[in-house]
C-alpha positions as CSV (number, residue, x, y, z in Angstrom):
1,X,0.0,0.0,0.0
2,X,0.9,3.3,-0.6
3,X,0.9,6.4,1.9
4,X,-2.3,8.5,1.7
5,X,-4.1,5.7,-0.8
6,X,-6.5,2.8,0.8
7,X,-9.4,1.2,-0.7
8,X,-11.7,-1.0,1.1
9,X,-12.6,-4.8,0.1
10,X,-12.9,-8.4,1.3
11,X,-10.5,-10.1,1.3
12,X,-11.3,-14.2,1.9
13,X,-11.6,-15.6,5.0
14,X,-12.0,-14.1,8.6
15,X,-13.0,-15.5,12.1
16,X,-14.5,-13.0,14.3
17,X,-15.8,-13.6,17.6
18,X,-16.2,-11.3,21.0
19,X,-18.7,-11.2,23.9
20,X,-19.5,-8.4,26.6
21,X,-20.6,-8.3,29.8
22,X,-22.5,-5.9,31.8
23,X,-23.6,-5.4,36.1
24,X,-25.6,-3.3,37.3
25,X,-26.2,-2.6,41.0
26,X,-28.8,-0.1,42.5
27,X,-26.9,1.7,45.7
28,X,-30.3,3.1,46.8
29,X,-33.2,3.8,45.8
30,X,-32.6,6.4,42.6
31,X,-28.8,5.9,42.7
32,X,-27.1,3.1,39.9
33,X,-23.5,2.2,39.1
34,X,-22.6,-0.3,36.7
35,X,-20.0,-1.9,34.7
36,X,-19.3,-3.3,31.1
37,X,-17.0,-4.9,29.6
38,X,-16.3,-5.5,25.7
39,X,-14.2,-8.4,24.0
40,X,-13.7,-8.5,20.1
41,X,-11.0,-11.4,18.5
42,X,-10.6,-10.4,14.2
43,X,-8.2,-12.6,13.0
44,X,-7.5,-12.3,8.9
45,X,-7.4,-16.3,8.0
46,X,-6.5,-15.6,4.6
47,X,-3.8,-13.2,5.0
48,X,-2.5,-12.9,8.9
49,X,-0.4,-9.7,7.7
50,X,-3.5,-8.0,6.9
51,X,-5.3,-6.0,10.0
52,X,-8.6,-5.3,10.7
53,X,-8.7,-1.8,11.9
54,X,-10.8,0.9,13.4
55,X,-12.1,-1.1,16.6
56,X,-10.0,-2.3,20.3
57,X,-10.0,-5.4,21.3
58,X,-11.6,-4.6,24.2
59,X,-13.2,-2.1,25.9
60,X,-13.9,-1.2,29.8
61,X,-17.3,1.2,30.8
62,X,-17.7,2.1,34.4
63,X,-20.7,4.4,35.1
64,X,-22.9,5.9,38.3
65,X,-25.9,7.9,37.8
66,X,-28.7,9.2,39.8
67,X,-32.6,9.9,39.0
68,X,-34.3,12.9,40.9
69,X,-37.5,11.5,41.2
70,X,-37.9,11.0,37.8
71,X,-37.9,14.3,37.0
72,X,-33.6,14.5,36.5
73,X,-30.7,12.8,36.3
74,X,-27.1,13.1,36.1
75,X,-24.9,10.5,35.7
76,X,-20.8,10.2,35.3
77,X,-18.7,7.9,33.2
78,X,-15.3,6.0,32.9
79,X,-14.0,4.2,29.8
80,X,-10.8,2.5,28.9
81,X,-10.4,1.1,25.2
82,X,-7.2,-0.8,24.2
83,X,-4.8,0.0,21.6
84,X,-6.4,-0.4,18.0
85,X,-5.2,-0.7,14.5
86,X,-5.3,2.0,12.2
87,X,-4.1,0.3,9.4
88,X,-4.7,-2.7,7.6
89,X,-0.8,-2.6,7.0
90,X,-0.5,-3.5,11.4
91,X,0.0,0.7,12.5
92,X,-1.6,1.0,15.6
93,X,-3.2,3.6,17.7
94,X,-2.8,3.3,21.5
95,X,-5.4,2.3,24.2
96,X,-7.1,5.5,26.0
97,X,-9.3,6.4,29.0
98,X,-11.8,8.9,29.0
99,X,-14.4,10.8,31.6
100,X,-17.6,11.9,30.9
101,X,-20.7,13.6,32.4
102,X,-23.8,14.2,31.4
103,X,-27.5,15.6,32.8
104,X,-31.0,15.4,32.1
105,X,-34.2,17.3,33.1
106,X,-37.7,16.8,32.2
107,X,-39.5,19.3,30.8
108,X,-43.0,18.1,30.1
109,X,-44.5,14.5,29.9
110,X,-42.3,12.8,27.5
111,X,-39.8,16.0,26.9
112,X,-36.8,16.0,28.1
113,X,-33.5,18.5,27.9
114,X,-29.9,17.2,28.6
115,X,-26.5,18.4,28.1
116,X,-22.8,16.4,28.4
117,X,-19.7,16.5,28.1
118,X,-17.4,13.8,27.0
119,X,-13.7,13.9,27.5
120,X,-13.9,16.2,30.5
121,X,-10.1,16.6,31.3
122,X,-9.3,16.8,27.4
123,X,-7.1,13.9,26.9
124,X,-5.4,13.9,23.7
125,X,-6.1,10.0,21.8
126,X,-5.8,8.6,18.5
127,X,-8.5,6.6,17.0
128,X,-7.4,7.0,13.4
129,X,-3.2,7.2,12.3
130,X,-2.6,10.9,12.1
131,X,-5.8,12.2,13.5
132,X,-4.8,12.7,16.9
133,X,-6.4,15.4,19.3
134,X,-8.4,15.9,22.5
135,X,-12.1,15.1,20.6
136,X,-13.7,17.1,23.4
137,X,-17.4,17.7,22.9
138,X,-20.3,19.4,24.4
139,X,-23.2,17.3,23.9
140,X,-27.2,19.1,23.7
């Protein structure tokens, strides 16, 4: 392959597996935490030099949120994904942990208005080779 140039296609045989699994635990009454983890195995039967990029091979959510008698809720987040590669040709992109936040008030019945914000302490990561950056957002 050539710098800059990719093209996407099959390419014979794969064997692709993974599982995840979740908890959840109510503290108290209107006060959750929970856990989830995420395992994914690609392995290119056809041609073992050829990656399968763009997802970790696993993937670590820890969360705790509470719910104001249904009228609000805020919860906060943890994640950890493992190094991934970028390329098909084997670059990789190193594993990452991020914090989150995010809120939620009802408004009316079935209305609702919520803000976030993911990556709170602006890490820099990579997901893609030569994108890297802090990918902070303000979610409305």
């Amino acid at each position: 392959m050539q710098p800059n140039i990719f093209q996407l296609q099959n390419t014979g045989k794969a064997a692709l597996y993974g599982y995840e699994l979740a908890i959840n635990y109510a503290i108290v009454m209107d006060w959750k935490a929970g856990a989830q983890y995420s395992y994914l195995r690609r392995t290119n039967l056809s041609n073992k030099a050829l990656k399968f990029a763009d997802a970790p091979e696993y993937k670590v959510l820890l969360f705790s949120g509470y719910q104001y008698k249904n009228r609000g809720s805020v919860m906060v987040s943890a994640e950890y994904n493992s190094s991934r590669y970028s390329t098909s040709y084997g670059t990789q992109a190193a594993g990452f942990a991020l914090a989150n936040t995010r809120a939620q008030i009802k408004v009316y019945c079935a209305i609702s208005v919520g803000t976030g914000v993911n990556n709170i302490f602006d890490k820099n990561y990579t997901l893609v080779e030569g994108f890297s950056g802090s990918w902070q957002k303000l979610l409305y």
